[in-house]
C-alpha positions in Angstrom: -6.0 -8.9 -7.2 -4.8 -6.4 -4.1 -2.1 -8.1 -2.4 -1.7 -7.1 1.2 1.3 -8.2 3.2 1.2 -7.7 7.1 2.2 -9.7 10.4 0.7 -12.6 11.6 -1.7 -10.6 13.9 -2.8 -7.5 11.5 -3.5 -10.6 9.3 -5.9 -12.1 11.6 -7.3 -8.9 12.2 -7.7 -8.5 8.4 -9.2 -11.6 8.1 -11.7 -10.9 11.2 -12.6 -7.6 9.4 -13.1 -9.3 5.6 -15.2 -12.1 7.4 -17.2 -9.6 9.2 -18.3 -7.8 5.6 -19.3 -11.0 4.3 -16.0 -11.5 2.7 -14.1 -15.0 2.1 -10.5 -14.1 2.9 -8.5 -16.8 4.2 -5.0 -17.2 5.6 -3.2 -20.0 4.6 0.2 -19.1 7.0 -2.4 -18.1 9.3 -0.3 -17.7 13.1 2.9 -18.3 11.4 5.6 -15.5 12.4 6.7 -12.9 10.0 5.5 -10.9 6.8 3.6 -13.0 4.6 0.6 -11.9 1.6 -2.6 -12.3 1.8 -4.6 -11.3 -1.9 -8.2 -9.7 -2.1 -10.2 -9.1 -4.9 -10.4 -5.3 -6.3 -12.9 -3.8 -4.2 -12.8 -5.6 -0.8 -10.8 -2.8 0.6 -13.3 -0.1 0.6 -15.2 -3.1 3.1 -12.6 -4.8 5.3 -11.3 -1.3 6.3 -13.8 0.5 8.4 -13.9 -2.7 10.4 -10.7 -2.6 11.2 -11.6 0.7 13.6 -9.9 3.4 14.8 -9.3 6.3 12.6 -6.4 5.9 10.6 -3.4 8.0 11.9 -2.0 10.8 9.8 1.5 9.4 8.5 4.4 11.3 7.4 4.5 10.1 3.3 7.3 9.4 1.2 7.5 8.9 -2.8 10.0 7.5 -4.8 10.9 9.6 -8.2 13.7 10.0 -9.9 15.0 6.7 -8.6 12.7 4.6 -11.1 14.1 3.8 -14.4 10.8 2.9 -15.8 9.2 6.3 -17.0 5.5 4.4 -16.8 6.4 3.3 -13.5 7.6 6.1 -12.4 4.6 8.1 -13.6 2.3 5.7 -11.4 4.1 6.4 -8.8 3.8 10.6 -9.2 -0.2 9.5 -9.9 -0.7 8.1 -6.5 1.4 10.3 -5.1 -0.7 13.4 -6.5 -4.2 11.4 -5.5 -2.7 10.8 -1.9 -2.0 15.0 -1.6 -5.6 15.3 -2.8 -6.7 14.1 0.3 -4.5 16.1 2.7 -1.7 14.5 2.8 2.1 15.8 2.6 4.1 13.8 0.3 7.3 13.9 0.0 9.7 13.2 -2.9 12.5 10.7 -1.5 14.4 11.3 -4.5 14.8 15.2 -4.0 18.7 16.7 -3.4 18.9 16.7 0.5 16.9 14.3 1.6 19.4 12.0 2.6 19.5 10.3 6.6 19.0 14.0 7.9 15.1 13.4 8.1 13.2 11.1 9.4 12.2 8.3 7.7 7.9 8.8 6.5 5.6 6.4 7.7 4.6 5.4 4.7 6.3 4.9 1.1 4.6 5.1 -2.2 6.9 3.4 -4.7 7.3 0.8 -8.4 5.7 -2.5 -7.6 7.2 -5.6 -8.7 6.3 -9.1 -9.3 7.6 -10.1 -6.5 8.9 -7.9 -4.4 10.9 -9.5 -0.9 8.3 -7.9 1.8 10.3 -6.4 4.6 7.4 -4.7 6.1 4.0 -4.1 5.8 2.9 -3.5 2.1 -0.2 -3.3 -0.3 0.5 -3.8 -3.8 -1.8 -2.0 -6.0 -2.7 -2.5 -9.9 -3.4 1.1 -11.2 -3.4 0.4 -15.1 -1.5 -1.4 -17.9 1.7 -0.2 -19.7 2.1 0.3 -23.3 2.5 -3.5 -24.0 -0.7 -4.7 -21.7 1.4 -5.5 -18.9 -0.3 -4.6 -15.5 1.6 -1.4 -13.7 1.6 -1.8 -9.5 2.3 0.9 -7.1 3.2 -0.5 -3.9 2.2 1.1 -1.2 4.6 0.5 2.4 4.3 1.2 6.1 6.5 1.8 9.1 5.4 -0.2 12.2 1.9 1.5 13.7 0.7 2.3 10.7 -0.9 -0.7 8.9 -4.6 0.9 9.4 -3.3 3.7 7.5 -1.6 1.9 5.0 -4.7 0.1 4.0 -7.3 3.6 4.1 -4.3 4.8 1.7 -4.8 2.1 -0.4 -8.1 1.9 -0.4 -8.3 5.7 -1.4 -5.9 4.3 -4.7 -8.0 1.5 -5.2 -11.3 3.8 -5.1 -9.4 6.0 -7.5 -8.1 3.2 -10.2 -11.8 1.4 -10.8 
């Protein structure tokens, strides 16, 4: 399962779009303020998001590195990272010397999913493979306000990638 965690209105809007494509995706916290997940089966992605419309904006991109103690995790994370720069994008490593408060924070974050992570903004947590005991590796994907059609093309471009 894709778990995608938005607002109350890019969760209606998600739920518009999926019903639109013939898909069943409900909301049970549907109206109710604040961050809360929604979960889609693999593939619903690559439907739901062109009809969200608009093209998705290009967003500044961050990823997490060094600051992962799990060496499988941390290679996910340098995978989607590399996959994302396939496709144009600039990603940066958050990690690096110097990066500190002096830039601006990227629009979007590429970083270790966890089981349950505390959702402070809009996220899509990805399963990208298993680690060497069978347990599932996610890469969560985050955005910065304005960019929740973005997050989910990104996604989608991971999820295209890990079937």
């Amino acid at each position: 399962m894709v778990a995608i965690a938005a607002t109350a209105r890019w969760r209606a809007r998600i739920v518009a779009a999926a019903a639109s494509a013939g898909i069943t995706l409900t909301d049970p916290q549907a109206g109710v303020p604040g961050i809360r997940v929604l979960a889609c089966t693999p593939g619903a992605l690559a439907a739901i998001v062109p009809r969200l419309g608009g093209p998705p904006a290009r967003a500044a991109i961050g990823a997490h590195s060094d600051s992962i103690a799990d060496l499988e995790l941390r290679d996910a994370v340098a995978d989607v990272a590399a996959l994302l720069s396939l496709h144009g994008n600039v990603v940066l490593d958050l990690d690096a010397p110097g990066h500190g408060g002096a830039r601006a924070r990227p629009d979007v974050v590429v970083s270790a999913g966890v089981d349950r992570p505390e959702w402070t903004e809009p996220a899509v947590t990805l399963p990208v493979g298993t680690d060497r005991r069978g347990g599932p590796l996610t890469v969560a994907l985050t955005a910065g306000p304005g960019f929740e059609r973005t997050l989910l093309e990104l996604a989608r471009l991971v999820e295209a990638d890990a079937a």
